[in-house]
C-alpha positions as CSV (number, residue, x, y, z in Angstrom):
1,X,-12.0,-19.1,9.2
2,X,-11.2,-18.5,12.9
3,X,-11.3,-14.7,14.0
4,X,-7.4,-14.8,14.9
5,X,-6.7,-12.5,12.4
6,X,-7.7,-10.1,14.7
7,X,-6.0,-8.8,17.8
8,X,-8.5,-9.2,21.4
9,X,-8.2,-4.9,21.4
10,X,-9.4,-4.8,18.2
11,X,-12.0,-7.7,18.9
12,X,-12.9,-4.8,21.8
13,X,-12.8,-1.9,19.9
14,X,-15.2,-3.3,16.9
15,X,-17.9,-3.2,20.0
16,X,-17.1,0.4,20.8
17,X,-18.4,2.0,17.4
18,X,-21.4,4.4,18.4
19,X,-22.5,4.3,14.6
20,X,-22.1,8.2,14.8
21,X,-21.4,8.3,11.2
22,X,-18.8,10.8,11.2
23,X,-16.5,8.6,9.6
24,X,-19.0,7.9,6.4
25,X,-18.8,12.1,6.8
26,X,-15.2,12.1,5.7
27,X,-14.6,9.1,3.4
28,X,-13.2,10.0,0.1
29,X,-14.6,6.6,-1.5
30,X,-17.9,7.4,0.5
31,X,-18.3,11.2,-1.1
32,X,-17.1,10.3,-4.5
33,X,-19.1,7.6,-5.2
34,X,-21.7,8.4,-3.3
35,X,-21.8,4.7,-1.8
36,X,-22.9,4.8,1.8
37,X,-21.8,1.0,1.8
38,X,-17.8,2.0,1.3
39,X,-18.2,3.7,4.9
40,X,-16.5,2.2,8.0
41,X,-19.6,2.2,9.8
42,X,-20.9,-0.2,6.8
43,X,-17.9,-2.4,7.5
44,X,-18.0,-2.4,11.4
45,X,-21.6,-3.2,10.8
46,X,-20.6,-6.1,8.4
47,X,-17.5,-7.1,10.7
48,X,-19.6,-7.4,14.3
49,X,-21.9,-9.8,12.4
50,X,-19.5,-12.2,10.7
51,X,-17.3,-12.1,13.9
52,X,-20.3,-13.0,15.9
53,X,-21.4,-15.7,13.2
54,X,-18.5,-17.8,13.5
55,X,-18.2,-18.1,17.2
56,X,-19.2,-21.5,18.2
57,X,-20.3,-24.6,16.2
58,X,-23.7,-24.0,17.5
59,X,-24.0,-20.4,16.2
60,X,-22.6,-21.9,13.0
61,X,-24.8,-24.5,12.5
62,X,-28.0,-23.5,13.4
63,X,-27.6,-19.8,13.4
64,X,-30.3,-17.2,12.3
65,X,-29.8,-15.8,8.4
66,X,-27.4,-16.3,5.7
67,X,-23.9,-18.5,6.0
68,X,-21.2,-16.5,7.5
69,X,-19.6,-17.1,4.1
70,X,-22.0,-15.2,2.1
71,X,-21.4,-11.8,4.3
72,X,-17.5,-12.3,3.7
73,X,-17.4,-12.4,0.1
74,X,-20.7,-9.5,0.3
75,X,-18.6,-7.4,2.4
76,X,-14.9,-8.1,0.5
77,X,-15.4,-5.2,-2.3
78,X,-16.4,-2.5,0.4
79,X,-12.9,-3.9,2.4
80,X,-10.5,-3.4,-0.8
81,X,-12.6,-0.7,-2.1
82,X,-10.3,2.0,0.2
83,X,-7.3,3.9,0.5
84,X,-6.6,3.5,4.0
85,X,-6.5,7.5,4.0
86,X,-6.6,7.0,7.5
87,X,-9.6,10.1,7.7
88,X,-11.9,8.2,9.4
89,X,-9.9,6.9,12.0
90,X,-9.0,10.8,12.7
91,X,-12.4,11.7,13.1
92,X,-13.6,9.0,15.3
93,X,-14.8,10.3,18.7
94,X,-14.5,6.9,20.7
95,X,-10.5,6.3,19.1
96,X,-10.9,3.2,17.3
97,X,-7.9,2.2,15.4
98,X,-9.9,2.1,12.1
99,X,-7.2,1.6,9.5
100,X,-5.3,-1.3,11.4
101,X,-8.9,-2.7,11.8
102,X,-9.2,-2.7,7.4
103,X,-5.9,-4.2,7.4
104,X,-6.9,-7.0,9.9
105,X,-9.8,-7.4,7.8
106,X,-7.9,-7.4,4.2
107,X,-6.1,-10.5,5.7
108,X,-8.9,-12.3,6.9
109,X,-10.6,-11.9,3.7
110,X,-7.3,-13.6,2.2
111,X,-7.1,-16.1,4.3
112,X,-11.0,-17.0,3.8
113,X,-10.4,-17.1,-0.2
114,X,-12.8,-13.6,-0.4
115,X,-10.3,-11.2,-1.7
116,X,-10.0,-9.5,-5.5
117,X,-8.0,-12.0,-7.4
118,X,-5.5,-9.2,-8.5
119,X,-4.0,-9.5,-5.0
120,X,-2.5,-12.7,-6.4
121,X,-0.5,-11.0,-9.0
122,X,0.9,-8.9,-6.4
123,X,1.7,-12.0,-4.2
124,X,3.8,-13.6,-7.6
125,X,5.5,-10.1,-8.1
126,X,6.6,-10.4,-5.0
127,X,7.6,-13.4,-4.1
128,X,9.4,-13.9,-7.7
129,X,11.1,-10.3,-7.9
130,X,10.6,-8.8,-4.1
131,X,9.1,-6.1,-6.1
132,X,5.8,-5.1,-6.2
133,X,5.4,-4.7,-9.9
134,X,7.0,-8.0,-11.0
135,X,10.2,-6.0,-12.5
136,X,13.5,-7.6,-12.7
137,X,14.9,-6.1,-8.9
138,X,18.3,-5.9,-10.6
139,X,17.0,-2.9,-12.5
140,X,16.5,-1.2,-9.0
141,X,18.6,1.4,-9.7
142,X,18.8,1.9,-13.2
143,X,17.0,5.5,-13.1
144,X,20.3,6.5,-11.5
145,X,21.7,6.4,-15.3
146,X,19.6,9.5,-16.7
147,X,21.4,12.1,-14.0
148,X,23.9,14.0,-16.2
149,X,26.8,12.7,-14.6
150,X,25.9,9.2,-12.9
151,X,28.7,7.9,-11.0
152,X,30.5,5.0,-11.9
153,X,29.0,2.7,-8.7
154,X,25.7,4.2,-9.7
155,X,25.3,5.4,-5.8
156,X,25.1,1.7,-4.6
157,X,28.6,1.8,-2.1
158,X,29.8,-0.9,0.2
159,X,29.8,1.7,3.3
160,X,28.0,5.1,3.6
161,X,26.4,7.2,6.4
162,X,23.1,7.4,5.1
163,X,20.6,4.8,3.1
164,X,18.5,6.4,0.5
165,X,15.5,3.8,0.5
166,X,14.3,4.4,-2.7
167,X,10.9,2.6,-2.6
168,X,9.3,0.0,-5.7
169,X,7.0,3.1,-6.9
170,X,10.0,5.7,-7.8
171,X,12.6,3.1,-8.8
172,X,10.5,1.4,-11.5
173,X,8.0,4.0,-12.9
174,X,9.2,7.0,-15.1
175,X,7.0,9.4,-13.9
176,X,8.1,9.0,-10.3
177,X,12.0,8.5,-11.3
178,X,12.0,12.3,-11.5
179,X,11.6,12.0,-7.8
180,X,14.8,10.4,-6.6
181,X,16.7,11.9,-9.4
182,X,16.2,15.5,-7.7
183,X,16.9,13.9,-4.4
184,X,20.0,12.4,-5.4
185,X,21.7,15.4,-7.1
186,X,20.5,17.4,-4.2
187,X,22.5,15.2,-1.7
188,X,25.4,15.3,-4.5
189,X,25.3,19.3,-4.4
190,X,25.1,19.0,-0.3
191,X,27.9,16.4,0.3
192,X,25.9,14.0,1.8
193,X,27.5,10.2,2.4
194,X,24.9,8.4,0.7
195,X,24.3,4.8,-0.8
196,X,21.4,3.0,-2.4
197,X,20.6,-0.8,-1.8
198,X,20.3,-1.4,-5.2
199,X,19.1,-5.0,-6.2
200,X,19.2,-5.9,-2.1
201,X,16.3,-3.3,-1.3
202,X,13.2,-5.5,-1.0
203,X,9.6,-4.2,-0.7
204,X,9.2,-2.5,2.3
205,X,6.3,-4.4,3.3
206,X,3.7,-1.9,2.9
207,X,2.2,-3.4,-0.3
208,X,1.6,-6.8,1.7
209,X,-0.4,-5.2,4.6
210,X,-2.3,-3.3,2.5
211,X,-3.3,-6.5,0.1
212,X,-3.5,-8.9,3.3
213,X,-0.5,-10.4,3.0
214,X,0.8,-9.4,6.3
215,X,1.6,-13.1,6.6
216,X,4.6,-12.8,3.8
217,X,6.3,-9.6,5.6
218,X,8.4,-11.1,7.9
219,X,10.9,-12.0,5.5
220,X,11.1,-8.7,3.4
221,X,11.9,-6.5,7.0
222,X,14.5,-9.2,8.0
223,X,16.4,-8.8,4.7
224,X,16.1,-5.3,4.1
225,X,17.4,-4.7,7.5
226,X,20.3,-7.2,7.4
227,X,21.3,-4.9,3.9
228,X,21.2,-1.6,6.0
229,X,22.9,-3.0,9.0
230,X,25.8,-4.1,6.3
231,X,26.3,-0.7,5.6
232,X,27.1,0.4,8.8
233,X,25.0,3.5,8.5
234,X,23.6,5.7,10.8
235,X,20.5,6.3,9.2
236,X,18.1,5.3,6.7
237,X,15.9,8.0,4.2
238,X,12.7,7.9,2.6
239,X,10.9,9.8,0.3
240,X,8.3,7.6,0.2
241,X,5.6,8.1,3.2
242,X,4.8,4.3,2.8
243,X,7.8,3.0,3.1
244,X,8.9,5.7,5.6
245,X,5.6,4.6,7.6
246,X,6.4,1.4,7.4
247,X,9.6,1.3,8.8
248,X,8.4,3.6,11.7
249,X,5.4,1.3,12.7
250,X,7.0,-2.0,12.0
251,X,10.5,-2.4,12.0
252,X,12.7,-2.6,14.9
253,X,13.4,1.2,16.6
254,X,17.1,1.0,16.5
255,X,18.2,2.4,13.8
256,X,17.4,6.3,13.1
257,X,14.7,6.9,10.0
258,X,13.9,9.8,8.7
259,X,11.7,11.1,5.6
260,X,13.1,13.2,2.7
261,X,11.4,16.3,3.6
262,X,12.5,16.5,7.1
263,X,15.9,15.7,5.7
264,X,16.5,18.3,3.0
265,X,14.7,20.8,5.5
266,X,18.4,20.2,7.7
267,X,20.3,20.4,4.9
268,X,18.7,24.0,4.0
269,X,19.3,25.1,7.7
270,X,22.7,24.0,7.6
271,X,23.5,26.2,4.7
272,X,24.5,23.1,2.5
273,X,21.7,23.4,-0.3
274,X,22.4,26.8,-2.5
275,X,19.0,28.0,-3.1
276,X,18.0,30.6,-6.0
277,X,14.7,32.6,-6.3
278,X,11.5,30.5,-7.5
279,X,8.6,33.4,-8.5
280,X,6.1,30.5,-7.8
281,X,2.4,30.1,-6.0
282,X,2.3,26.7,-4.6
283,X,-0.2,24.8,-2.6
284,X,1.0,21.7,-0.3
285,X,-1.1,18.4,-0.5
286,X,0.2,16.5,3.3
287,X,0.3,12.5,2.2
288,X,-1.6,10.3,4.6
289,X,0.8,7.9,5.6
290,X,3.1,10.7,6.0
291,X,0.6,13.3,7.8
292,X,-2.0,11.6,9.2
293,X,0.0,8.8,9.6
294,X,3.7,10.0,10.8
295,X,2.0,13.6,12.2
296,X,5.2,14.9,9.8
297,X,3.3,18.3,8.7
298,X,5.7,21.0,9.2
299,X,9.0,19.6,7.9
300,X,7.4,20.0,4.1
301,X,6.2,23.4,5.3
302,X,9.2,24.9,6.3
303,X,10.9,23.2,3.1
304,X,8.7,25.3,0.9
305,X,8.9,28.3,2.7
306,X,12.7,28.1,2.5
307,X,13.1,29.1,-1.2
308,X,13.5,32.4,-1.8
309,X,10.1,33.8,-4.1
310,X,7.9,31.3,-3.3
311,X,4.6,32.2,-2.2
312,X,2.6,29.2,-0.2
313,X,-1.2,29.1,0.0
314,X,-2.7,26.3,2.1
315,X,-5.8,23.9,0.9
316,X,-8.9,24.3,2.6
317,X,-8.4,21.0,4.0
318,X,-5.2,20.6,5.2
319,X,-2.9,19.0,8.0
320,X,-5.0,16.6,9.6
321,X,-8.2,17.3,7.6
322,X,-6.2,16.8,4.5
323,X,-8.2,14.8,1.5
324,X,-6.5,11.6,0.1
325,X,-5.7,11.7,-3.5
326,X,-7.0,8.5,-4.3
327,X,-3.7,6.7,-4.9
328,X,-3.8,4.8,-1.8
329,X,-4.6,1.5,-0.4
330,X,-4.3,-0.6,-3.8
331,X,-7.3,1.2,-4.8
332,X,-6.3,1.9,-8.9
333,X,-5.7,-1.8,-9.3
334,X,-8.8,-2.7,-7.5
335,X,-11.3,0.2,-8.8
336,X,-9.6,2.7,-11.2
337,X,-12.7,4.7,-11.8
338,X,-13.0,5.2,-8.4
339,X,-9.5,5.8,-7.7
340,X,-9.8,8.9,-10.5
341,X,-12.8,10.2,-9.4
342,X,-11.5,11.1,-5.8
343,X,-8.4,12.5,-7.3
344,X,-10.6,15.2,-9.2
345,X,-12.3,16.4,-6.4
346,X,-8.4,16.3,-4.7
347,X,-8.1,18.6,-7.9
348,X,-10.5,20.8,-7.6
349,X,-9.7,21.8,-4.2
350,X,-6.2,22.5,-5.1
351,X,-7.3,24.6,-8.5
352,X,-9.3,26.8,-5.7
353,X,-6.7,28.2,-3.6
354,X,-5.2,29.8,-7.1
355,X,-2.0,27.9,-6.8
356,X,0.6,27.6,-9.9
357,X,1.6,24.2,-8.7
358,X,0.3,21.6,-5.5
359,X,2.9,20.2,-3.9
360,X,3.4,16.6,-2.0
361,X,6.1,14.8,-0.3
362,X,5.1,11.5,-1.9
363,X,5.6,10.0,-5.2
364,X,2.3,8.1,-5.4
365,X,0.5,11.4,-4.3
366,X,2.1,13.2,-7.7
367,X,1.3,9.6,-9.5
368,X,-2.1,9.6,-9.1
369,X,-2.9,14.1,-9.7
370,X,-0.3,14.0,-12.4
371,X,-2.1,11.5,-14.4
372,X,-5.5,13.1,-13.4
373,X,-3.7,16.7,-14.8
374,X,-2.5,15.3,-17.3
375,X,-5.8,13.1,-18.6
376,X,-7.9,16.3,-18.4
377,X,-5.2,18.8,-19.8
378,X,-5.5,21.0,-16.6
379,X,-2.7,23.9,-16.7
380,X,-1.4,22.7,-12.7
381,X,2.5,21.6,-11.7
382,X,2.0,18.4,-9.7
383,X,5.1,18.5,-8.1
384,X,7.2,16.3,-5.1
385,X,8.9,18.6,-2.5
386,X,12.4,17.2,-3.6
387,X,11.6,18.2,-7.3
388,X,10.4,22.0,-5.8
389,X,13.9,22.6,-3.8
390,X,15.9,20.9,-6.9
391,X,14.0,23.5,-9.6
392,X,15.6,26.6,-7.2
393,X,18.9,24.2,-6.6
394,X,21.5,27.0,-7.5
395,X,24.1,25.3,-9.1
């Protein structure tokens, strides 16, 4: 393969690392498995010499060491083995765009056949059922049923003010249903002008990047935004940092987006969401796409704060600094083990502020502790900001 896959600032950039190893410093795959070969310096390493292997049929042919082909599919597990946390790119004194670099580098590894072959069951899923689990997409909105009084047009309307963009993860798994069921009932209490998509939202995209299939996304952002635009709304939600992320890096800027926790946080100003007392210690774990990523850190905050009784603690690492819970990047379907073990030390870190419950604006994030919690019968709350203002929604 060419190096096209690659943008000439990133091709620029790659030559800037000063192998200062603060990013292996800050890796969650690098600390919890203790693997100095899942570090981005590892990969820039790796990256600099297959780039400069393939430049020129003379360096190709009669090059010094191994095929350029052997380093690809060497350095492929260390590529997918990641949760594009984003923490090393934070850390990293010169400012290279490190986790748009592992996404470059996910679809090279694609297009050079050197890829986990579990990335091709997420390129069926989606190109059969525009879902990334392979689940039947008129079942989108089917968790809309369980709310005790689900409206006849199950919240899917012809015209509406806002778009709730539900996301693949919270419309098809249980666990993460209870996520936009609180959301929804909230806006219900609040009199918000809300519709879903229903069957016509797509995958936002995020999925593809993140496997390397940036090359299928253009067809899943042109649909999803023809749907919105049909609705004639004035803004689209997301409780999902993902998708939120998405749509804020990658789809065109003219219509307003906003996440869930920014959004309930107006509606609690406004006076529109009846709040009781919660007698509650919680803790606040800041997503990555959604802090690190979208620099939203104080919406959730002030959210929390908001509810009458409820005492807020802050992790050690927090904001900026905050650890990834593991859930990220593809990394459960690629390396499970790994993908647990980072979420215990998340875990631990939360257990030691003293909290009753951690708290998260995204529904992976309460995924991925919730099973760990639940796996190892530790008495914590994993709970989504949404599900926190709905528990002290005062009916």
């Amino acid at each position: 393969m060419a190096n096209t896959d690659y943008s000439i600032s990133q091709l620029i950039q790659v030559e800037a690392c000063t192998n200062c190893q603060e990013c292996a410093r800050v890796c969650p795959a690098v600390e919890a498995s203790q693997q100095g070969d899942l570090s981005a310096l590892y990969r820039i390493k790796g990256l600099k010499e297959i780039l400069k292997g393939r430049r020129g049929i003379v360096s190709r042919l009669f090059g010094k060491g191994r095929p350029i082909e052997e380093k690809v599919k060497e350095i492929s597990p260390t590529v997918f083995r990641c949760t594009l946390c984003g923490n090393c790119q934070e850390v990293c004194p010169v400012g290279i765009r490190l986790k748009d670099l592992w996404l470059s580098m996910r679809q090279d590894l694609v297009h050079s056949d050197a890829y986990p072959k579990k990335i091709n069951m997420i390129r069926e899923n989606l190109e059969e059922s525009k879902n990334v689990f392979g689940e039947d997409n008129e079942e989108r909105c089917e968790w809309v049923e369980d709310l005790d009084e689900p409206p006849d047009d199950l919240y899917v309307r012809d015209q509406a003010e806002v778009v709730y963009f539900t996301g693949c993860v919270a419309a098809y798994f249980p666990l993460a249903q209870k996520i936009p069921l609180a959301l929804a009932e909230i806006l219900e209490v609040s009199g918000v002008n809300f519709t879903l998509l229903g069957e016509e939202e797509w995958c936002c995209g995020f999925p593809m990047l993140g496997a390397g299939l940036r090359d299928m996304f253009g067809e899943f952002r042109d649909h999803n935004l023809k749907v919105v635009r049909e609705k004639g709304a004035q803004k689209v939600m997301f409780a999902c940092p993902s998708c939120y992320q998405m749509w804020r890096e990658h789809y065109p800027k003219d219509i307003e987006i906003v996440h869930a926790s920014q959004f309930l946080l107006d509606l609690v100003t406004q006076g529109k969401v009846p709040l009781k007392q919660l007698d509650i210690t919680v803790t606040y774990h800041d997503p990555c796409d959604l802090g690190r990523g979208a620099r939203v850190f104080e919406a959730p905050r002030a959210a929390i704060r908001s509810i009458p009784g409820v005492k807020f603690v802050e992790l050690p690492n927090n904001r900026e600094s905050c650890q990834c819970c593991g859930g990220g990047g593809n990394l459960e379907m690629i390396d499970a083990k790994l993908s647990a073990e980072i979420a215990k030390r998340k875990i631990e870190e939360v257990l030691s502020t003293g909290a009753d419950a951690v708290v998260t604006a995204c529904q992976q994030c309460v995924r991925t502790m919730t099973t760990y919690v639940k796996r190892n019968k530790i008495p914590l709350q994993v709970l989504d900001i949404t599900q926190l203002i709905h528990m002290a929604l005062d009916k």
